[in-house]
VMD Tcl script that builds the backbone (N, CA, C; Angstrom):
set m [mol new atoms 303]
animate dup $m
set s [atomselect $m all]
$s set {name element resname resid chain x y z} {
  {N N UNK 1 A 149.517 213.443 41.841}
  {CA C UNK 1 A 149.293 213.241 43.248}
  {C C UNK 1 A 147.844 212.803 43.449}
  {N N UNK 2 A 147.719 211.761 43.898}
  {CA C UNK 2 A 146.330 211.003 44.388}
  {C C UNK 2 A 145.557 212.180 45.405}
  {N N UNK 3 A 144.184 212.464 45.082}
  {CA C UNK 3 A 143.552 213.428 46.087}
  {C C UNK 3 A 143.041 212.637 47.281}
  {N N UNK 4 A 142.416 211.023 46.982}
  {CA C UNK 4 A 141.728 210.559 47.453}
  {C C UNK 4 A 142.083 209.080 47.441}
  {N N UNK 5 A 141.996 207.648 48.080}
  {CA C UNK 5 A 142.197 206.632 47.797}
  {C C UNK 5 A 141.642 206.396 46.764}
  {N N UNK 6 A 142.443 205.468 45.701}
  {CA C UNK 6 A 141.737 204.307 44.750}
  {C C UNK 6 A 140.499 204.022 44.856}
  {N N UNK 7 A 140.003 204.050 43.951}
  {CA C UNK 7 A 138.980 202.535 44.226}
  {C C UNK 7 A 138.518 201.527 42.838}
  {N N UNK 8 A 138.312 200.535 43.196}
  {CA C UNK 8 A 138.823 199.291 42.407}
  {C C UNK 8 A 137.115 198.964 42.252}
  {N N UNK 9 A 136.385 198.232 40.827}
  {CA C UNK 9 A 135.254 198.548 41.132}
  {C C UNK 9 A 135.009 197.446 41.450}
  {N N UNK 10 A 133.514 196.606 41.046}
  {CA C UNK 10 A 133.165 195.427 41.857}
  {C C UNK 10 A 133.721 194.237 40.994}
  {N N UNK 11 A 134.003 194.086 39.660}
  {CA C UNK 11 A 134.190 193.337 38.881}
  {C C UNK 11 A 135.817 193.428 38.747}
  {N N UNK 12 A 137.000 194.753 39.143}
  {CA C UNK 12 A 138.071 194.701 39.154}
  {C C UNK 12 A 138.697 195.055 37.395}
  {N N UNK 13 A 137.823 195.574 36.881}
  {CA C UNK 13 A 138.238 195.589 36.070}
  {C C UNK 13 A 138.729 196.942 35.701}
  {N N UNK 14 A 138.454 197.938 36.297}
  {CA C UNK 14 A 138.459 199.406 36.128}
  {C C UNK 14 A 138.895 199.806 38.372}
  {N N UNK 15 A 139.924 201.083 38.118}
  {CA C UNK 15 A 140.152 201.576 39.102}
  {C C UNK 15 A 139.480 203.409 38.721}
  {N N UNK 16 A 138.927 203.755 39.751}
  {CA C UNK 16 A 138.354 205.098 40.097}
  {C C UNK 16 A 139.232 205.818 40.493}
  {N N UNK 17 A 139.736 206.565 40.657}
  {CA C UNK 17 A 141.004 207.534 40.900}
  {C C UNK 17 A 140.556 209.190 41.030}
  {N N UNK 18 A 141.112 209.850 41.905}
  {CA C UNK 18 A 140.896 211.316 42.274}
  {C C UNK 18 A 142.515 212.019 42.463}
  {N N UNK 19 A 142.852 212.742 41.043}
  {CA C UNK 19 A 144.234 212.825 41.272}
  {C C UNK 19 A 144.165 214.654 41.172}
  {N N UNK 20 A 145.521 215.211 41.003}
  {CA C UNK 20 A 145.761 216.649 40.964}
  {C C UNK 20 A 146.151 216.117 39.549}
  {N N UNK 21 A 145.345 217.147 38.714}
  {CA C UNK 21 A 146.319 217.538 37.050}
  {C C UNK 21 A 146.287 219.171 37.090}
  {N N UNK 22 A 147.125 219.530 37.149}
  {CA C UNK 22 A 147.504 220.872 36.498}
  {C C UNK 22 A 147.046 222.024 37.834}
  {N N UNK 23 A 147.143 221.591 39.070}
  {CA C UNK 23 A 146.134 222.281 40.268}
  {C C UNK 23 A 144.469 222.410 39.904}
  {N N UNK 24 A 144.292 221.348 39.522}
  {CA C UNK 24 A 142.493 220.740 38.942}
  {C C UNK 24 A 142.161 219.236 39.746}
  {N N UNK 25 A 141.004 218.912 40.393}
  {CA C UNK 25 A 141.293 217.662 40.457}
  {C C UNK 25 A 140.600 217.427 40.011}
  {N N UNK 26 A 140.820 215.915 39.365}
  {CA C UNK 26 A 140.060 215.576 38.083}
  {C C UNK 26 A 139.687 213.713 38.698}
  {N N UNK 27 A 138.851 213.193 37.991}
  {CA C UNK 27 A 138.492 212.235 38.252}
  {C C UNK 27 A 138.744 211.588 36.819}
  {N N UNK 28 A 139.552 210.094 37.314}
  {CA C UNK 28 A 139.928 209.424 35.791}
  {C C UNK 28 A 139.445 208.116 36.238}
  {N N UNK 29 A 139.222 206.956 35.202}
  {CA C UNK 29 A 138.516 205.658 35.520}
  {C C UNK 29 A 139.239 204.940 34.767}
  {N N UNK 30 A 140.301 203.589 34.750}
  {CA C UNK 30 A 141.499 203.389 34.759}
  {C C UNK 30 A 141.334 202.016 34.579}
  {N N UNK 31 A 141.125 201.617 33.026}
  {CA C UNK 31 A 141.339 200.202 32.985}
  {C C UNK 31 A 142.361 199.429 33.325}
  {N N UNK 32 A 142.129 197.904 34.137}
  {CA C UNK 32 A 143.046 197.637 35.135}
  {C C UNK 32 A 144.287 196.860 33.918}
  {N N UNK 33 A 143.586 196.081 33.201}
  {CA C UNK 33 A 144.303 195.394 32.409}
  {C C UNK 33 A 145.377 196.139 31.495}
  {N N UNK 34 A 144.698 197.432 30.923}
  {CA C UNK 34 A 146.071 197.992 30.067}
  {C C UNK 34 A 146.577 199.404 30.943}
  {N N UNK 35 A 146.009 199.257 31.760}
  {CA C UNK 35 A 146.876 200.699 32.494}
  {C C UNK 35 A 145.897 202.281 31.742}
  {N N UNK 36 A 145.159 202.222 30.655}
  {CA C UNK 36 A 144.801 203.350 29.833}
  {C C UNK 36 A 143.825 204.100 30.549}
  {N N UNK 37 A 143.681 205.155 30.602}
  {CA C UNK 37 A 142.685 205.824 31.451}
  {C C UNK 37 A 141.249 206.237 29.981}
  {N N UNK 38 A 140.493 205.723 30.420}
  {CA C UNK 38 A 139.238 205.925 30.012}
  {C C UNK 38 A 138.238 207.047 30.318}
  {N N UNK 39 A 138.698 207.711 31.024}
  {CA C UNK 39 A 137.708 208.380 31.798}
  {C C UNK 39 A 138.550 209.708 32.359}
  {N N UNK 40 A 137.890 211.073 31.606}
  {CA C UNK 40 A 138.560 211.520 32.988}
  {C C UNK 40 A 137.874 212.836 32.541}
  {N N UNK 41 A 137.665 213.979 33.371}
  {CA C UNK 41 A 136.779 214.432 33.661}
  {C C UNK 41 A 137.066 215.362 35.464}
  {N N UNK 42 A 136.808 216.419 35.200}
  {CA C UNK 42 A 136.824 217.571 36.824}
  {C C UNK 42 A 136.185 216.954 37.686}
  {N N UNK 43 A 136.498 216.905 38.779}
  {CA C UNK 43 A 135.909 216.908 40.066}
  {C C UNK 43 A 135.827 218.097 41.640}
  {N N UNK 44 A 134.361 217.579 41.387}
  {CA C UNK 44 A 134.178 218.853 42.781}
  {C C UNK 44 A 134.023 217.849 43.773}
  {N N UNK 45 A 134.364 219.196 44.727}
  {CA C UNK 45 A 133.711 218.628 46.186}
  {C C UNK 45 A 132.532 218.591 46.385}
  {N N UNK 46 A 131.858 218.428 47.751}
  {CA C UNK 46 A 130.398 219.397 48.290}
  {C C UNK 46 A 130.626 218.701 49.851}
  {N N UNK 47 A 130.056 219.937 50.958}
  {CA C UNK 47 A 130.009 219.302 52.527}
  {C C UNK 47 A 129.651 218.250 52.584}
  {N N UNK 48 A 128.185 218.090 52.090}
  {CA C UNK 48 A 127.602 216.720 52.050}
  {C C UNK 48 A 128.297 215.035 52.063}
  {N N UNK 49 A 129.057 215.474 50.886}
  {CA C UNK 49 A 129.512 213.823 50.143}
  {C C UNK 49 A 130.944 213.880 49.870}
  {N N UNK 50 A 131.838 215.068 50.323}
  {CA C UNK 50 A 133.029 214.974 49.787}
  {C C UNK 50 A 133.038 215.062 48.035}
  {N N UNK 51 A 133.910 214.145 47.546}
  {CA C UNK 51 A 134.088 213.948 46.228}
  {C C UNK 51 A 132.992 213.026 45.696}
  {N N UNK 52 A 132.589 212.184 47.111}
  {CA C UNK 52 A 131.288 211.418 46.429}
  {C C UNK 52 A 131.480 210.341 45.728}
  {N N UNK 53 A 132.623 209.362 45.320}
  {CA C UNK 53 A 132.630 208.906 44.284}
  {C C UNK 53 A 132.388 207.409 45.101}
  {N N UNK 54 A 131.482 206.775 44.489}
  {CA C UNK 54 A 131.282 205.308 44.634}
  {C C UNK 54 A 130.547 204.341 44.231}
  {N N UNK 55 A 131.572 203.277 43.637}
  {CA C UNK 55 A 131.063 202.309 42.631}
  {C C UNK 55 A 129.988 201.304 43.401}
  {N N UNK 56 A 128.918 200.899 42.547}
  {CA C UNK 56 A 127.994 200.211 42.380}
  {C C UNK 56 A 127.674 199.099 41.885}
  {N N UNK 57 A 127.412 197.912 41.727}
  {CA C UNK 57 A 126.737 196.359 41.363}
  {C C UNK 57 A 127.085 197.194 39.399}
  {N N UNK 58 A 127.085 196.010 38.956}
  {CA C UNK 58 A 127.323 196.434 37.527}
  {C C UNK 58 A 128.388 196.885 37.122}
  {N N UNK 59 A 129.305 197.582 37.769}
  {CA C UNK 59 A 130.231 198.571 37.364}
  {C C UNK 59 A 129.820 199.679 37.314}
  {N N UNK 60 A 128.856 200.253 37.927}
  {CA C UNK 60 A 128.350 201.666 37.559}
  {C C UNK 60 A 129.034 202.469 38.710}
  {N N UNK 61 A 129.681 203.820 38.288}
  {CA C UNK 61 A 130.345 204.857 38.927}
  {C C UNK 61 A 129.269 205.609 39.395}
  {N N UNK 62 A 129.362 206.017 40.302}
  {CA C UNK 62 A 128.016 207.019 41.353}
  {C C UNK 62 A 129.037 207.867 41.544}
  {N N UNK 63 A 128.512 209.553 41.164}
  {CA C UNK 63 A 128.727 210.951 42.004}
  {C C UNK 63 A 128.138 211.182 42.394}
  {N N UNK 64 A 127.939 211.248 43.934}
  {CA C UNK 64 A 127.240 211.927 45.040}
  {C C UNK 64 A 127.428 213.329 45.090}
  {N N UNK 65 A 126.237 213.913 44.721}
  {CA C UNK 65 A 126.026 216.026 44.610}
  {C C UNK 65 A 125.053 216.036 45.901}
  {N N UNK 66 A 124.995 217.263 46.401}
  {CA C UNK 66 A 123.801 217.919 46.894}
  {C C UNK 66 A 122.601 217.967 46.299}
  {N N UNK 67 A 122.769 218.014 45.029}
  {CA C UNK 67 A 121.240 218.481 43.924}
  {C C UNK 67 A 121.212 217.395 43.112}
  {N N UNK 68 A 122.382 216.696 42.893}
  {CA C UNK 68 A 122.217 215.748 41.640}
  {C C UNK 68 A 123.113 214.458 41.931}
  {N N UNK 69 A 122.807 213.251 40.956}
  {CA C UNK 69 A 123.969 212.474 41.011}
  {C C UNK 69 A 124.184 212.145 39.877}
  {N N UNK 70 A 125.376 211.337 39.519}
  {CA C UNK 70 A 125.774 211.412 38.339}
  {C C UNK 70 A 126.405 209.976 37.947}
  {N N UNK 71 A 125.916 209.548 37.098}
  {CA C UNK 71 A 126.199 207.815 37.067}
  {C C UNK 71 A 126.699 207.529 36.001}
  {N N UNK 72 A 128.357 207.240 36.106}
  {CA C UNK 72 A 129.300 206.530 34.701}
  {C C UNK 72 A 129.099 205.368 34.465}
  {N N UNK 73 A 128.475 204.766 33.376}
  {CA C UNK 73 A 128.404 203.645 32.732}
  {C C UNK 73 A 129.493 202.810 31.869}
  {N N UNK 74 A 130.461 201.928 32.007}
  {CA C UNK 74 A 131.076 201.433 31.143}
  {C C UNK 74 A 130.679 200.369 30.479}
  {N N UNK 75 A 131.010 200.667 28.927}
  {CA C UNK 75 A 130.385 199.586 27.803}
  {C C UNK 75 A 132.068 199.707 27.137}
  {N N UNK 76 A 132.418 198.333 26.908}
  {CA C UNK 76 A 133.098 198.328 25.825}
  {C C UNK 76 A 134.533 199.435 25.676}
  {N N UNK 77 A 135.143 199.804 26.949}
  {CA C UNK 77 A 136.210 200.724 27.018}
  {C C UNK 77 A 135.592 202.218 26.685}
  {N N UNK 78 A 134.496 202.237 26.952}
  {CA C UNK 78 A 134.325 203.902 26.495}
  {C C UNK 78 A 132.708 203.823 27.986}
  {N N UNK 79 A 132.670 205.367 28.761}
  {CA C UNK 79 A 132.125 205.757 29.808}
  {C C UNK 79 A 131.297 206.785 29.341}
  {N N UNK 80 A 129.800 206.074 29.568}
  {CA C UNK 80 A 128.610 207.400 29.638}
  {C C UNK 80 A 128.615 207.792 30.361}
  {N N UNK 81 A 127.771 209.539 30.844}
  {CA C UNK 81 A 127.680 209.850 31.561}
  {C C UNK 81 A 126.036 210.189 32.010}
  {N N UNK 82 A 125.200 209.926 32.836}
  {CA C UNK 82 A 123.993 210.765 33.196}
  {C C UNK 82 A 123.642 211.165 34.168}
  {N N UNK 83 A 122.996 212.436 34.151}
  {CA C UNK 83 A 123.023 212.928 35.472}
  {C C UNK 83 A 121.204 212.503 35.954}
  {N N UNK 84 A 121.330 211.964 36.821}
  {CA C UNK 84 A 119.891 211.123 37.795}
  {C C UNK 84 A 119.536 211.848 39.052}
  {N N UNK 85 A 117.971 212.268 38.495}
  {CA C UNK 85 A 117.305 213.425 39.815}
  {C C UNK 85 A 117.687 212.031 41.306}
  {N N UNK 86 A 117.739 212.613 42.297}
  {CA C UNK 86 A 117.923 211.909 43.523}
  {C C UNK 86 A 116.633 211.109 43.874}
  {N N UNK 87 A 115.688 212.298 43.522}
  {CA C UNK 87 A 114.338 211.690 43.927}
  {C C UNK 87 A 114.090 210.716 42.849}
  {N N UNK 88 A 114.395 210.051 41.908}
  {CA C UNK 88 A 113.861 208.941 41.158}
  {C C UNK 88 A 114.458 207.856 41.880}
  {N N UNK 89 A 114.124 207.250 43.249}
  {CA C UNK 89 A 114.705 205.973 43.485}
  {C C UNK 89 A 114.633 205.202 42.648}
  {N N UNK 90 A 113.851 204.941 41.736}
  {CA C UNK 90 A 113.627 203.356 41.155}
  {C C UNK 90 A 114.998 203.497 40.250}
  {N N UNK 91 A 115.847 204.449 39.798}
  {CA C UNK 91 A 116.813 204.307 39.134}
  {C C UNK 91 A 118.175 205.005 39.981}
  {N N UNK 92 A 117.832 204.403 41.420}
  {CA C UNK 92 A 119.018 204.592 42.106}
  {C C UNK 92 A 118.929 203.105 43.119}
  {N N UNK 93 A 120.156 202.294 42.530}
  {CA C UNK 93 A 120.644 200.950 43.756}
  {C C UNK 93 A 120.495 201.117 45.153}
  {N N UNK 94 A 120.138 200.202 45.600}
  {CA C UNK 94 A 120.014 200.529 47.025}
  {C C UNK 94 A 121.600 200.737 48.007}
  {N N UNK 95 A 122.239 200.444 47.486}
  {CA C UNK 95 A 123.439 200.500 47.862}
  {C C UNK 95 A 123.789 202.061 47.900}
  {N N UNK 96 A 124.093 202.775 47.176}
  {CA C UNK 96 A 123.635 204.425 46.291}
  {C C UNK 96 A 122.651 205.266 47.630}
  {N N UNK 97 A 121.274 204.747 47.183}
  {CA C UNK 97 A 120.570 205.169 48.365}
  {C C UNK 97 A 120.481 204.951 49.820}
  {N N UNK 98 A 121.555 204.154 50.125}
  {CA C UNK 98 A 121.913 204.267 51.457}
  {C C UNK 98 A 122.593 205.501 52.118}
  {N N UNK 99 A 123.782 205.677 50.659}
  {CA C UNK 99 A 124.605 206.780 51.386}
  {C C UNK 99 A 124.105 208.269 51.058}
  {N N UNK 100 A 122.842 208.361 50.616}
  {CA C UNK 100 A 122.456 209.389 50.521}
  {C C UNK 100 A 122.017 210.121 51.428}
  {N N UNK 101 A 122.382 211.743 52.171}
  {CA C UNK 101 A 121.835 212.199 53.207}
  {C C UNK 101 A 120.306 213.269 52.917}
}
mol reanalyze $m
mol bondsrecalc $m
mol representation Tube
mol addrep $m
């Protein structure tokens, strides 16, 4: 069961997804071409940002936290993960730092 709409990233090559597994919701990242999920990984909420999830220039996955954010990188069918203080703009898109409260 989908928690949250799709989302398709800027290049279309990967879908973002917020589904129920097991009464967990989990966040999976969903190559478009073979259907294979690449990515997947718990998801929280927070008041702030909801689930937070939103893609960026590059293909880069943004989690919006209260304290932190958290930025999935795809190379080559496989997703880094790092977590990026808020306060370092110079390594947050302006796009990113818009929706930040």
């Amino acid at each position: 069961m989908d928690l949250a709409a799709s989302m398709v990233s800027p290049s279309g090559a990967s879908t973002a997804r917020l589904v129920d597994v097991d009464g967990s919701p989990t966040l999976q990242i969903v190559d478009d071409a073979s259907g294979a999920i690449q990515y997947s990984a718990p998801a929280s909420t927070s008041e702030a940002y909801g689930y937070g999830v939103n893609w960026s220039a590059g293909d880069q996955l943004w989690i919006l936290g209260p304290d932190q954010l958290i930025r999935l990188d795809g190379t080559g069918g496989s997703w880094s993960r790092s977590v990026i203080d808020p306060t370092e703009t110079d390594l947050i898109p302006a796009d990113i730092l818009a929706l930040l409260k």
